[in-house]
Z-matrix of the N, CA and C atoms (Angstrom, degrees):
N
C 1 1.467
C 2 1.523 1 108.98
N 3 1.001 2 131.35 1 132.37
C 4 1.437 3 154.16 2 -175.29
C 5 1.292 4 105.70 3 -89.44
N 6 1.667 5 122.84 4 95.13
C 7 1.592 6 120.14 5 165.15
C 8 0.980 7 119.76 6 -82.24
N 9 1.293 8 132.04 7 50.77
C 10 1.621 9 117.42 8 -178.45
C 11 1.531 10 117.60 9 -80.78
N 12 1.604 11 106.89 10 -15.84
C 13 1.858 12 102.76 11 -175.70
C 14 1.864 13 90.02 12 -126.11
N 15 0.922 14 110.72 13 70.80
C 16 1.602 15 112.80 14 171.14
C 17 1.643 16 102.38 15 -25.77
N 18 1.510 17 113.35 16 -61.35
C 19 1.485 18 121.06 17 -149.86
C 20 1.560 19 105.12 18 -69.99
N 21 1.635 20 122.20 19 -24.57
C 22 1.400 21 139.10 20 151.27
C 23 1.463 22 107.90 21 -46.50
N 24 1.363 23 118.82 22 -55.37
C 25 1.284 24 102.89 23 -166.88
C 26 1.636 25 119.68 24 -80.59
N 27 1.523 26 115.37 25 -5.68
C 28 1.365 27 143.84 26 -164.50
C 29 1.692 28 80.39 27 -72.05
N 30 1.496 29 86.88 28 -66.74
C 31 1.720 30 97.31 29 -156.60
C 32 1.721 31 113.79 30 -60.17
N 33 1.747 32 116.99 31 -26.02
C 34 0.946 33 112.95 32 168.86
C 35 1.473 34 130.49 33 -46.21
N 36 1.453 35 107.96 34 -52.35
C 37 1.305 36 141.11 35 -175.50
C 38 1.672 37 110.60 36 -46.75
N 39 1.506 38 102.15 37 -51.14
C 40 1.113 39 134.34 38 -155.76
C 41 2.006 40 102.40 39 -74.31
N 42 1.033 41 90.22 40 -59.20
C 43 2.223 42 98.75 41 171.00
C 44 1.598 43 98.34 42 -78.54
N 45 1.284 44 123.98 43 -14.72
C 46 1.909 45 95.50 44 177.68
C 47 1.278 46 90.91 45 -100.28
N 48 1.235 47 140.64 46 -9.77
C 49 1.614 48 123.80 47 164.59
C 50 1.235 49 92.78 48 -77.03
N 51 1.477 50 143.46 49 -52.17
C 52 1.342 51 111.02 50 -170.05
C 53 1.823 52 133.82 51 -45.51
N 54 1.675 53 89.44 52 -43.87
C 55 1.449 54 116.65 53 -166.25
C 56 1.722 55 108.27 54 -70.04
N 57 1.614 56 106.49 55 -11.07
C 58 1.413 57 131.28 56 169.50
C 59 2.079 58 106.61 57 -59.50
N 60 1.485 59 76.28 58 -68.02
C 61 1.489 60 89.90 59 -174.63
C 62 2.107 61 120.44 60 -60.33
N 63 1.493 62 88.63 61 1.60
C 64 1.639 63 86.46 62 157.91
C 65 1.586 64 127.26 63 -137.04
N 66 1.135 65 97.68 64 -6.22
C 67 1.917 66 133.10 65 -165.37
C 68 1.358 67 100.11 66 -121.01
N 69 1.192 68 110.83 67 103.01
C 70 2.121 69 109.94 68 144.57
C 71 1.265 70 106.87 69 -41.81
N 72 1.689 71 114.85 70 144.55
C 73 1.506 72 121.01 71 167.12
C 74 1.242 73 117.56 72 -61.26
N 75 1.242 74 143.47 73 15.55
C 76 1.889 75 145.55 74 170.71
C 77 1.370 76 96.67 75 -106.02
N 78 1.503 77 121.70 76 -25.06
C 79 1.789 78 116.24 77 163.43
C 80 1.547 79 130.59 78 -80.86
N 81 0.978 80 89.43 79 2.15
C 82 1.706 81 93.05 80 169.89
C 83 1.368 82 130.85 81 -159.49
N 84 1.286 83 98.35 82 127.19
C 85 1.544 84 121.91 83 -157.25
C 86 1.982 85 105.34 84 -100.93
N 87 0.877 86 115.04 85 156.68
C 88 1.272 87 139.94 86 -157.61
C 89 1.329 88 103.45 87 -51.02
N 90 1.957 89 114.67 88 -45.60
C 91 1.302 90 115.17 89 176.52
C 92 1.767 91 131.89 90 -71.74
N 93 1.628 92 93.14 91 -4.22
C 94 1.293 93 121.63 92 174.11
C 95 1.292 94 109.99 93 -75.88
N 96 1.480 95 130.29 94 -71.30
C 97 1.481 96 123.52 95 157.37
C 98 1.852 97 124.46 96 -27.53
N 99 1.477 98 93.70 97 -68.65
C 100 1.557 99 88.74 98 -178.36
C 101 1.101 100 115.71 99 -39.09
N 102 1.036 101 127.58 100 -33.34
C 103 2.163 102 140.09 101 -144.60
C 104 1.834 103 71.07 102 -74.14
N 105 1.575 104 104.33 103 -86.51
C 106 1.542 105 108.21 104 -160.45
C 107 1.451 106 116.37 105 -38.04
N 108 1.902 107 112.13 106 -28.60
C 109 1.499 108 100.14 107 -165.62
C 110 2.061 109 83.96 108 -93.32
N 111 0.949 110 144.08 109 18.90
C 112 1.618 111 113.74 110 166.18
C 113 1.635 112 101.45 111 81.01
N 114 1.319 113 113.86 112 6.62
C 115 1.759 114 111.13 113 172.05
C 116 1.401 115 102.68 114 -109.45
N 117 1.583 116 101.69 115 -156.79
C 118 1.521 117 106.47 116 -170.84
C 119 1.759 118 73.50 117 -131.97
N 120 1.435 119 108.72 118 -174.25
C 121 1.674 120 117.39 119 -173.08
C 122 1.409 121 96.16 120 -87.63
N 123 1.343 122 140.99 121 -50.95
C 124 0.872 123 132.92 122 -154.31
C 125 2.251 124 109.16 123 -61.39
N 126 1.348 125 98.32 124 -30.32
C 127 1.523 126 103.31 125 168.93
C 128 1.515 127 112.73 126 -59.34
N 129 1.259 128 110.32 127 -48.33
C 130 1.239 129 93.35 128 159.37
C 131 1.552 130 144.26 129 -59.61
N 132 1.230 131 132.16 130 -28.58
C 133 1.409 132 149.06 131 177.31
C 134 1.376 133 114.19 132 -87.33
N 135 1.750 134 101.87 133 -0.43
C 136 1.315 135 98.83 134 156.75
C 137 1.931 136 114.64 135 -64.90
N 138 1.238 137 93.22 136 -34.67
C 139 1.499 138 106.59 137 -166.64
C 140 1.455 139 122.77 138 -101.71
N 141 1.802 140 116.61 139 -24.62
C 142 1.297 141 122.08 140 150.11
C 143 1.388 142 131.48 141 -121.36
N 144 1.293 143 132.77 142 -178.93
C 145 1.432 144 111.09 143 -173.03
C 146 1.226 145 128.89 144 -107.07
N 147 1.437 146 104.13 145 0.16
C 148 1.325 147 138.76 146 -151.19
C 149 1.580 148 116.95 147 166.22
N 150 1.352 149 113.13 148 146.78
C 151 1.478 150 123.66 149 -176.64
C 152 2.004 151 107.10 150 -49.50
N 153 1.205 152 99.00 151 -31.47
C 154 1.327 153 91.47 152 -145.81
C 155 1.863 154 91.74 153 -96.89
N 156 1.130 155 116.62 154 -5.08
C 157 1.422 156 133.00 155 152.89
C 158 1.882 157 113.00 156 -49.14
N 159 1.574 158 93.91 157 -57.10
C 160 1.271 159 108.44 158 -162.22
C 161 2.029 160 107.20 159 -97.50
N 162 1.327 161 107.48 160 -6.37
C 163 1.545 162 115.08 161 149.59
C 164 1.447 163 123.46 162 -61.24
N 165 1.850 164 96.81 163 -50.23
C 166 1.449 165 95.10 164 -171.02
C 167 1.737 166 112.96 165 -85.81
N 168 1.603 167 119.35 166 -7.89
C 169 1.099 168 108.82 167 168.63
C 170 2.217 169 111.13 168 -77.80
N 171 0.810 170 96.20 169 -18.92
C 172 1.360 171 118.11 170 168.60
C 173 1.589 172 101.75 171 -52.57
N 174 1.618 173 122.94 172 -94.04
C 175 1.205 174 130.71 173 154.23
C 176 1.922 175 106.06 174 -3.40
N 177 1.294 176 114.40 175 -65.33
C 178 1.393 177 91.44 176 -148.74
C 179 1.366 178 97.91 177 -86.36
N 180 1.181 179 115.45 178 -4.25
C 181 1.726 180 110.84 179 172.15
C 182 1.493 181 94.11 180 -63.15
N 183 1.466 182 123.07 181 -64.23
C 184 1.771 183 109.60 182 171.77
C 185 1.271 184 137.92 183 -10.75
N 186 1.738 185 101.14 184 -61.51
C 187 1.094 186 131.63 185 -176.61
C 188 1.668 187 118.28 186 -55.66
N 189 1.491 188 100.31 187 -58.71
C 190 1.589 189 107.70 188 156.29
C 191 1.291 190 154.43 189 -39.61
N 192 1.435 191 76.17 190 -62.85
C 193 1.543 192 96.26 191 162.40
C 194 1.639 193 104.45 192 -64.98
N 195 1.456 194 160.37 193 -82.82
C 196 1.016 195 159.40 194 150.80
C 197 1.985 196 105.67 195 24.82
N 198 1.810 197 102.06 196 -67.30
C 199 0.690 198 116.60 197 -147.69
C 200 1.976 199 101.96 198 -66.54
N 201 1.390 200 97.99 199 -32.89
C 202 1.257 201 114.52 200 -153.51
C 203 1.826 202 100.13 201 -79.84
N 204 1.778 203 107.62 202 -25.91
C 205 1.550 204 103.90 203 160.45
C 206 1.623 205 111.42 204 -78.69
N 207 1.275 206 136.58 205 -30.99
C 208 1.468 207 101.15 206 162.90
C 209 1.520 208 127.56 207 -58.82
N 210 1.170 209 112.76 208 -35.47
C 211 1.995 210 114.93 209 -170.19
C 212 1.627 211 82.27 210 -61.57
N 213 1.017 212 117.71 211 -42.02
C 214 1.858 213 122.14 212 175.50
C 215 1.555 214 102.41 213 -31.89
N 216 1.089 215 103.99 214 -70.81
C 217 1.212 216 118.79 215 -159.49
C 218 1.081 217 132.36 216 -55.05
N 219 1.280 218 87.07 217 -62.34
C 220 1.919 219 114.54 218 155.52
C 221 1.661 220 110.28 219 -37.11
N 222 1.320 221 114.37 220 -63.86
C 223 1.143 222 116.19 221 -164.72
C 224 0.841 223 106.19 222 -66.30
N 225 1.642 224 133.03 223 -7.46
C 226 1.514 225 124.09 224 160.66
C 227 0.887 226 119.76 225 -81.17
N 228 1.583 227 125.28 226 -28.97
C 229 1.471 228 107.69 227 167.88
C 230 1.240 229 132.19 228 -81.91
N 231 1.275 230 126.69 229 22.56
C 232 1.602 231 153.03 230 -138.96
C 233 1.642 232 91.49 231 -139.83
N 234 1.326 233 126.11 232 -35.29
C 235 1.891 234 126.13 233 161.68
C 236 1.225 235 109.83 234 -92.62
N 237 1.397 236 136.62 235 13.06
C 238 1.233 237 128.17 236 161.54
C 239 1.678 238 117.46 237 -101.35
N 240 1.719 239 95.05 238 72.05
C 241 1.363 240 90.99 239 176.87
C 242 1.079 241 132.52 240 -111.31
N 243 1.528 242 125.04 241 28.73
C 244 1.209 243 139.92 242 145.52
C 245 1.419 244 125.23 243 -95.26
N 246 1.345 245 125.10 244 13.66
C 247 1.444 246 128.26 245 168.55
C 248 1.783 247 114.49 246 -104.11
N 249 1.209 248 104.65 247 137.02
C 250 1.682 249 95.32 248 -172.39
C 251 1.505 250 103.98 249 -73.63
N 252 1.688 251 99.43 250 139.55
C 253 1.416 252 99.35 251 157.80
C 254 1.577 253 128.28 252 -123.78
N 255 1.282 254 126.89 253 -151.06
C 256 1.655 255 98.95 254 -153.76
C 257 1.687 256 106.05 255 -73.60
N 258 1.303 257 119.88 256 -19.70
C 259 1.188 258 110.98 257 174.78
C 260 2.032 259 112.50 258 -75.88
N 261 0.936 260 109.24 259 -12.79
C 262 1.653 261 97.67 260 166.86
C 263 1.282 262 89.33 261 112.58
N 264 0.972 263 130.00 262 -20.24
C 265 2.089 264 108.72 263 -178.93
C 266 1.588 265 99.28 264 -130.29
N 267 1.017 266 154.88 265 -80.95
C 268 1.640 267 138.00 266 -177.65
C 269 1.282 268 121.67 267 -104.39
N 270 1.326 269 119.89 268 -135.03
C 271 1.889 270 110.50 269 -179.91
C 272 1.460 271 72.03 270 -127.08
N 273 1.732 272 76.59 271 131.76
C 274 1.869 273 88.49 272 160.90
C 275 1.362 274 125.18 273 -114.89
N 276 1.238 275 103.29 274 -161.44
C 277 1.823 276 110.80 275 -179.61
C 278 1.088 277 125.79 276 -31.77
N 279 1.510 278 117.48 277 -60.97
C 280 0.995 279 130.28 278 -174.97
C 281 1.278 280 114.39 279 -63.90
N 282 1.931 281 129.32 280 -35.80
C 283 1.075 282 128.38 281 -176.25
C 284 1.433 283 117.62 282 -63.13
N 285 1.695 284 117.49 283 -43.81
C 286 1.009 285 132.40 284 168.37
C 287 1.706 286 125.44 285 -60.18
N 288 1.372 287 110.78 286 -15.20
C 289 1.671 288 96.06 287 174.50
C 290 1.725 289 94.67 288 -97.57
N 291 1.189 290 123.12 289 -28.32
C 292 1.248 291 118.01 290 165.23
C 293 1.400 292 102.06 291 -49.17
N 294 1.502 293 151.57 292 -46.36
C 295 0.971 294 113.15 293 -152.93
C 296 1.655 295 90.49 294 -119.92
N 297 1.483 296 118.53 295 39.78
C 298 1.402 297 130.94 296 155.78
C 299 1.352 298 105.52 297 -90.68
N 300 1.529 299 111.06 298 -46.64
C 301 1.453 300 127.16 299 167.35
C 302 1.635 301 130.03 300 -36.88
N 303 1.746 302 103.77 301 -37.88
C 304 1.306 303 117.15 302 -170.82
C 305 1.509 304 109.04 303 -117.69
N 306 1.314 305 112.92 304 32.76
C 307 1.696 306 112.69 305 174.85
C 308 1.640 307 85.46 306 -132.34
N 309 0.884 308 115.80 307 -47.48
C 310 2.106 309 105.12 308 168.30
C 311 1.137 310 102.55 309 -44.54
N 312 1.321 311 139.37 310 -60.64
C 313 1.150 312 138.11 311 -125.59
C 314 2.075 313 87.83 312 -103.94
N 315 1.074 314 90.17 313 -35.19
C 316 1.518 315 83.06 314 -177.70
C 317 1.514 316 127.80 315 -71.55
N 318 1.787 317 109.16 316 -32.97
C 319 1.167 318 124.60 317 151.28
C 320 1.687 319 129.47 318 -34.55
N 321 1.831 320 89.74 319 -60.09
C 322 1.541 321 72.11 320 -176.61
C 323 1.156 322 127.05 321 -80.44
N 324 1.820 323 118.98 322 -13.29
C 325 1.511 324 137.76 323 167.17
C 326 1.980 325 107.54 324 -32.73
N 327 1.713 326 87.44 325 -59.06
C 328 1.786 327 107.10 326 162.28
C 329 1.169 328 131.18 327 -52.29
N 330 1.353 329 112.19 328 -19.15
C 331 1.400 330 105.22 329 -173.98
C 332 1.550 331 112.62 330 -154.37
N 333 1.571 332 105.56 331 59.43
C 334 1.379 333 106.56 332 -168.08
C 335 1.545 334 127.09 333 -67.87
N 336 1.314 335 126.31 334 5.70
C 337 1.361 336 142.54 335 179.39
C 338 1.365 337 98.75 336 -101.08
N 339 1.263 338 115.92 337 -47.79
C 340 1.520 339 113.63 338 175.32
C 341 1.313 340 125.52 339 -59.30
N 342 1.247 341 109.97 340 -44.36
C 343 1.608 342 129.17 341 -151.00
C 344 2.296 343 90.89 342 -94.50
N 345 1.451 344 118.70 343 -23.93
C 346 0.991 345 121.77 344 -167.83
C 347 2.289 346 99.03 345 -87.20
N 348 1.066 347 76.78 346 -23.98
C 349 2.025 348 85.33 347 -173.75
C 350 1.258 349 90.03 348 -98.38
N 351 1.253 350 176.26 349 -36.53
C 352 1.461 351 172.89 350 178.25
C 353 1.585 352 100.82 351 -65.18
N 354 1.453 353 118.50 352 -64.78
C 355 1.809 354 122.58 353 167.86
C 356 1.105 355 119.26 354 -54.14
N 357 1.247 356 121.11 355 -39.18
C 358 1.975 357 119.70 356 -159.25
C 359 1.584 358 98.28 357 -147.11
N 360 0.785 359 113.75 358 -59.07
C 361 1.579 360 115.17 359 -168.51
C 362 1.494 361 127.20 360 -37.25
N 363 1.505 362 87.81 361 -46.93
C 364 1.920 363 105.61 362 -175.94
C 365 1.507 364 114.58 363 -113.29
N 366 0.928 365 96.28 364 116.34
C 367 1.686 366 126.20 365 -170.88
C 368 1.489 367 100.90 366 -39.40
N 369 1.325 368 105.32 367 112.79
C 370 1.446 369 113.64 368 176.83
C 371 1.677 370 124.20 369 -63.49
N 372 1.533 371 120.16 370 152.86
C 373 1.349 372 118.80 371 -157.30
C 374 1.341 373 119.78 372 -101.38
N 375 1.775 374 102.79 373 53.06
C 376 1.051 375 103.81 374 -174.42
C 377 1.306 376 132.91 375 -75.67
N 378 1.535 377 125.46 376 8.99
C 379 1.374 378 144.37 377 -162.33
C 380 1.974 379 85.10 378 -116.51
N 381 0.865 380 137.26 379 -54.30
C 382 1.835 381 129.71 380 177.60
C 383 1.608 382 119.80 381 -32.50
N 384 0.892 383 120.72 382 146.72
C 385 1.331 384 142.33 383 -170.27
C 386 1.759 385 101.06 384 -56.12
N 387 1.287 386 128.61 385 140.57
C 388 1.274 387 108.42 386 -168.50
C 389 1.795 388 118.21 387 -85.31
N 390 1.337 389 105.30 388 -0.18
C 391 1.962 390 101.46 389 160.16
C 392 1.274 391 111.80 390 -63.70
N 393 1.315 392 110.22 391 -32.75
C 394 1.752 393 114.17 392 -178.87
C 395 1.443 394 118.45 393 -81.37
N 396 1.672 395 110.36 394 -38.36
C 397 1.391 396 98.56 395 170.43
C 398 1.814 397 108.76 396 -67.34
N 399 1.292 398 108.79 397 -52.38
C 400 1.506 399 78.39 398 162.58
C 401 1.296 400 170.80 399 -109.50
N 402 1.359 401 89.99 400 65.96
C 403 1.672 402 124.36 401 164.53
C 404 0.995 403 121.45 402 -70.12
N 405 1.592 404 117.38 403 -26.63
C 406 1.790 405 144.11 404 -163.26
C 407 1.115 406 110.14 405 -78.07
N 408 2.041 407 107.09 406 -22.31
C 409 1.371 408 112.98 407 179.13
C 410 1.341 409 120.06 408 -91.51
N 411 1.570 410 114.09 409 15.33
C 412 1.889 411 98.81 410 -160.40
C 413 1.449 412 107.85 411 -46.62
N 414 1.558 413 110.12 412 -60.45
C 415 0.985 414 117.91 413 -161.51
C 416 1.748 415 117.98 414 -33.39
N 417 1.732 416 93.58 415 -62.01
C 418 1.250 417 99.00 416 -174.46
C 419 1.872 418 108.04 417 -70.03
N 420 1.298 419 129.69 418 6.04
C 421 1.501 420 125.46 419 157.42
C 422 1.231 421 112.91 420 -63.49
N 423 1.365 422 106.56 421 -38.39
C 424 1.688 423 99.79 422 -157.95
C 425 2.097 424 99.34 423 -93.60
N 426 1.442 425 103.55 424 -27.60
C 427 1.373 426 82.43 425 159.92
C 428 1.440 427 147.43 426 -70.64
N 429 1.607 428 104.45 427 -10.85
C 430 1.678 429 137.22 428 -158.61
C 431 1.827 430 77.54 429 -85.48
N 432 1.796 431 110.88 430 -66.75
C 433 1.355 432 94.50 431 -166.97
C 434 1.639 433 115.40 432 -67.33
N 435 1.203 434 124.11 433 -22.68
C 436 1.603 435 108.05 434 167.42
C 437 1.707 436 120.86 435 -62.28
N 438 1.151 437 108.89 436 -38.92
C 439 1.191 438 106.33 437 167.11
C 440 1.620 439 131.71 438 -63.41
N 441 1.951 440 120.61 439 -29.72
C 442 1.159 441 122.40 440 158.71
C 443 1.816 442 103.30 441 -54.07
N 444 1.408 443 115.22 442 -47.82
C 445 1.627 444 97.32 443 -154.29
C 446 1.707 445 87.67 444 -77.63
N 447 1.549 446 156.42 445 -8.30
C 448 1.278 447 132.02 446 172.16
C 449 1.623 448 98.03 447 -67.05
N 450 1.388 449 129.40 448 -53.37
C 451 1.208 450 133.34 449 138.89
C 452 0.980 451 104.72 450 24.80
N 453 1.347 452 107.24 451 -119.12
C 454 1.430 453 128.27 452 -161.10
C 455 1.636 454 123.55 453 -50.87
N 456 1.548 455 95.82 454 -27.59
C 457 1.964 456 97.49 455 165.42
C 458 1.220 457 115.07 456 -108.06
N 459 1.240 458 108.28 457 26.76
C 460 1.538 459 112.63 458 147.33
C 461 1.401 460 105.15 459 94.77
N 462 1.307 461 128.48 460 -0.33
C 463 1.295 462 117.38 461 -172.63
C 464 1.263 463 142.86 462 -67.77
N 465 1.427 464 88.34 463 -25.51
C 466 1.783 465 127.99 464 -162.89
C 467 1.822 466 113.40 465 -137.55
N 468 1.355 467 109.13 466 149.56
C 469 1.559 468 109.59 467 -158.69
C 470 1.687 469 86.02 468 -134.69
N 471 1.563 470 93.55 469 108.75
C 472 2.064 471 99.57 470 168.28
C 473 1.187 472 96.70 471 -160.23
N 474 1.339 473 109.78 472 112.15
C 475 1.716 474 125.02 473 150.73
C 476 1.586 475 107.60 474 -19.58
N 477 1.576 476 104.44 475 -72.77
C 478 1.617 477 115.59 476 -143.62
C 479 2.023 478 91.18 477 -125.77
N 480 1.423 479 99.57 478 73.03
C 481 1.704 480 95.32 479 -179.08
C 482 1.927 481 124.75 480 -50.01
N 483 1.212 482 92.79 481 -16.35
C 484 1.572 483 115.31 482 -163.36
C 485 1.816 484 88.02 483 -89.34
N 486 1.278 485 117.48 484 -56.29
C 487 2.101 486 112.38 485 167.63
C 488 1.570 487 98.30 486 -63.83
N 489 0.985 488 148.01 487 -21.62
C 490 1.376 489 136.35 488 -148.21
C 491 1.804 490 85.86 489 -99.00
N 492 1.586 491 112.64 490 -57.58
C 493 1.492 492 113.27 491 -169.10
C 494 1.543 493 110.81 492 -58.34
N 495 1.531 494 108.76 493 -36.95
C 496 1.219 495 107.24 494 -172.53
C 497 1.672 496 115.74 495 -86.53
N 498 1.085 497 131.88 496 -10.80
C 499 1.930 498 140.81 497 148.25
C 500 1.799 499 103.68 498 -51.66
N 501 1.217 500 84.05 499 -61.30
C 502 2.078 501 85.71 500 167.73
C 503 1.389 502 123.05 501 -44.24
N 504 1.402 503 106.75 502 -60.31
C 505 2.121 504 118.74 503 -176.95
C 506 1.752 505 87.08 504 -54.91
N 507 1.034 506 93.77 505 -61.97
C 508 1.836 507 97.44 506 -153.51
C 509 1.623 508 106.36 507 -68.76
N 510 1.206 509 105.44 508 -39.63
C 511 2.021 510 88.34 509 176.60
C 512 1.528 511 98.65 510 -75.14
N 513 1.177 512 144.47 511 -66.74
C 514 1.132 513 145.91 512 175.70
C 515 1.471 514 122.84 513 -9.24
N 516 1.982 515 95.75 514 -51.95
C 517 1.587 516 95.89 515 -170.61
C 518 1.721 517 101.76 516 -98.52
N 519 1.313 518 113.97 517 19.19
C 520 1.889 519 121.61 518 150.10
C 521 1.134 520 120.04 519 -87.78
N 522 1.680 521 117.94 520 -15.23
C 523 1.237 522 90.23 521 -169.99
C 524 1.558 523 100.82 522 -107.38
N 525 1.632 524 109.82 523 -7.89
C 526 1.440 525 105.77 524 147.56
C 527 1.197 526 141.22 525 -66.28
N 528 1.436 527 113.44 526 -17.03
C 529 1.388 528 110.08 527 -175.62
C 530 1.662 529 93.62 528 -95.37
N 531 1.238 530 123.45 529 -20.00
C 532 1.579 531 121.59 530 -179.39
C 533 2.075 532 101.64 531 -61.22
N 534 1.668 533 104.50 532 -58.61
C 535 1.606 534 96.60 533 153.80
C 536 1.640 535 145.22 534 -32.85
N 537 1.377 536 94.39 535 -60.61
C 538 1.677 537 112.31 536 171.73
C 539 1.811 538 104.48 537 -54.15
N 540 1.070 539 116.62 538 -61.97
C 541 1.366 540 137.64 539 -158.07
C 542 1.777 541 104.08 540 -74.26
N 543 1.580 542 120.47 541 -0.89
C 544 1.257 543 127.86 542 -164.61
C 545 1.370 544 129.40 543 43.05
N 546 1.808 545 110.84 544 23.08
C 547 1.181 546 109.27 545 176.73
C 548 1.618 547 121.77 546 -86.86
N 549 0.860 548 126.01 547 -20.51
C 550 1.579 549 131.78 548 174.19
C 551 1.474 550 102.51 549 -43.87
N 552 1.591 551 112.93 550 -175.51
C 553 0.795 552 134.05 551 178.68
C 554 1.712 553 112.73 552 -61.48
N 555 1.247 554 154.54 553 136.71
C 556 1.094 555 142.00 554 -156.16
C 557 1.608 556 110.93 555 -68.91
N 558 1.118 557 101.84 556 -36.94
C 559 1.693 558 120.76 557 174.31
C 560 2.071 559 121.41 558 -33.33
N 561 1.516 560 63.83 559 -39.19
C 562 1.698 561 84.99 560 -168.71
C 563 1.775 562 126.02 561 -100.67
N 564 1.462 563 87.61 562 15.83
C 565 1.227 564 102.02 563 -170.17
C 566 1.691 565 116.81 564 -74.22
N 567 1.230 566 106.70 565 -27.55
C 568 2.023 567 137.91 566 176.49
C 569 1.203 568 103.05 567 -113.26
N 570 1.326 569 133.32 568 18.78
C 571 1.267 570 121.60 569 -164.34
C 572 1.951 571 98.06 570 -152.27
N 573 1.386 572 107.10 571 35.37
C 574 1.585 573 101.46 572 -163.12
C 575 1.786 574 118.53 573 -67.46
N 576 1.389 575 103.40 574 -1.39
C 577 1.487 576 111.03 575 -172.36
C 578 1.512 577 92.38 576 -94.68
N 579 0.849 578 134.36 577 -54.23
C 580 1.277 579 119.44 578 179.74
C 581 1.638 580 122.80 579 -62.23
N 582 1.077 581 129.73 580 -6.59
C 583 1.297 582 150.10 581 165.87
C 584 1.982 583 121.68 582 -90.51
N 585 1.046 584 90.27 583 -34.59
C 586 1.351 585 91.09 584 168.23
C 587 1.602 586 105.62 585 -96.83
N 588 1.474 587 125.84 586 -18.06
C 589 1.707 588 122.32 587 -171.42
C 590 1.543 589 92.23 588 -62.87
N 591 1.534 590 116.68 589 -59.06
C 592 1.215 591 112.74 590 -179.14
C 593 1.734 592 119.93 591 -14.46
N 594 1.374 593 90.05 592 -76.66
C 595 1.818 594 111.86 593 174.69
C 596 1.472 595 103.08 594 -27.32
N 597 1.185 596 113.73 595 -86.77
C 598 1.153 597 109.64 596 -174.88
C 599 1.609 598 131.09 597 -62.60
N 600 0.780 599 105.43 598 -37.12
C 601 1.711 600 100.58 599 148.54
C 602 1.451 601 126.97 600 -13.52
N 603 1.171 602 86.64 601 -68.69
C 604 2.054 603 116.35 602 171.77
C 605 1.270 604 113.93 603 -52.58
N 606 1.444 605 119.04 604 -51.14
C 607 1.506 606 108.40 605 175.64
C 608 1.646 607 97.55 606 -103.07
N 609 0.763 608 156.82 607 9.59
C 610 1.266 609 136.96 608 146.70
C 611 1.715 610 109.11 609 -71.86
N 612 1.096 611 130.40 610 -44.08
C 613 1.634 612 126.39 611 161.61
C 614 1.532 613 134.82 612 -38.74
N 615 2.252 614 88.66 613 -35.48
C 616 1.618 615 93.63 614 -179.33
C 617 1.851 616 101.17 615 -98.47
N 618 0.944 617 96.51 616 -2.10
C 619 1.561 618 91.38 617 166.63
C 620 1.600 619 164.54 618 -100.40
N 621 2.197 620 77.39 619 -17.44
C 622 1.622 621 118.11 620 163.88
C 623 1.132 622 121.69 621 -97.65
N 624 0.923 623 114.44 622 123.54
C 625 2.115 624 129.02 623 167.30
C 626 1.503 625 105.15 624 -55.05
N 627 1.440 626 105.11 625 94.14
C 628 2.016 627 110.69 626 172.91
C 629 1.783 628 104.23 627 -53.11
């Protein structure tokens, strides 16, 4: 890919996520983007090779961005060290992947068009170089390393934290899309936090030392 106009490629990014949020990716073709961004297609293909190149760089801007409000998050509960947490002197491990747990989950609650084309929608990058495919994982990095440090002070019991985080992402983000998608139980259709708390419940039980 050729960066020579960064702010081109900003703006590319920027109208095929829009055109996302009303169009499935099999509805729109390259000359469709350009039109909205004021280019022709071929400006674009300077920089991708194909739509579905420039979907999934799309996607991982999602992904990032996502990722970069939990370490957010976290790191706020990581300066709250004068408030008790469940162990009796700061917020610990456990509090903090819980609330790694509940900024994913809240995101995609927020952004169910978004969060549904990033999981399923947009053709995964399995043909990319593998530094790039794993980029796809931030998220699940930064949960893998919260889970090594419950780990390591004993809190939590996982062979393989990196299978353990990723059973979490992936059941987790079914039983949101079972919400989003109105397949759950009908109950739970306005009510998706309480339907996914369950979930996690479950693996937070099989994963913490009572």
């Amino acid at each position: 890919m050729r960066n020579s106009n960064p702010q081109l490629i900003i703006q590319i990014k920027k109208q095929a996520l829009e055109l996302l949020m009303h169009k499935n990716p099999e509805e729109i073709g390259m000359r469709d983007i350009a039109s909205v961004c004021g280019i022709t297609a071929t400006n674009i293909y300077h920089y991708y090779k194909d739509k579905n190149e420039l979907f999934q760089s799309v996607s991982l801007d999602c992904l990032l961005e996502l990722n970069e409000r939990i370490k957010a998050a976290v790191k706020e509960d990581s300066a709250k060290k004068d408030l008790p947490g469940e162990n009796g002197t700061s917020i610990s491990i456990k509090e903090k992947i819980k609330t790694a747990i509940s900024v994913y989950r809240d995101w995609c609650f927020e952004n169910p068009r978004r969060a549904l084309l990033v999981m399923q929608g947009i053709k995964s990058a399995t043909d990319a170089l593998p530094d790039i495919i794993e980029e796809y994982y931030a998220c699940n990095r930064t949960g893998e390393n919260l889970l090594k440090e419950a780990v390591s002070q004993g809190l939590a019991k996982s062979e393989n934290p990196r299978l353990d985080i990723g059973i979490l992402v992936s059941g987790l983000w079914g039983c949101i899309e079972s919400v989003i998608l109105k397949k759950s139980e009908i109950e739970y259709w306005e009510d998706g936090k309480a339907f996914t708390d369950r979930f996690v419940s479950m693996w937070i039980d099989s994963i913490f030392i009572h």
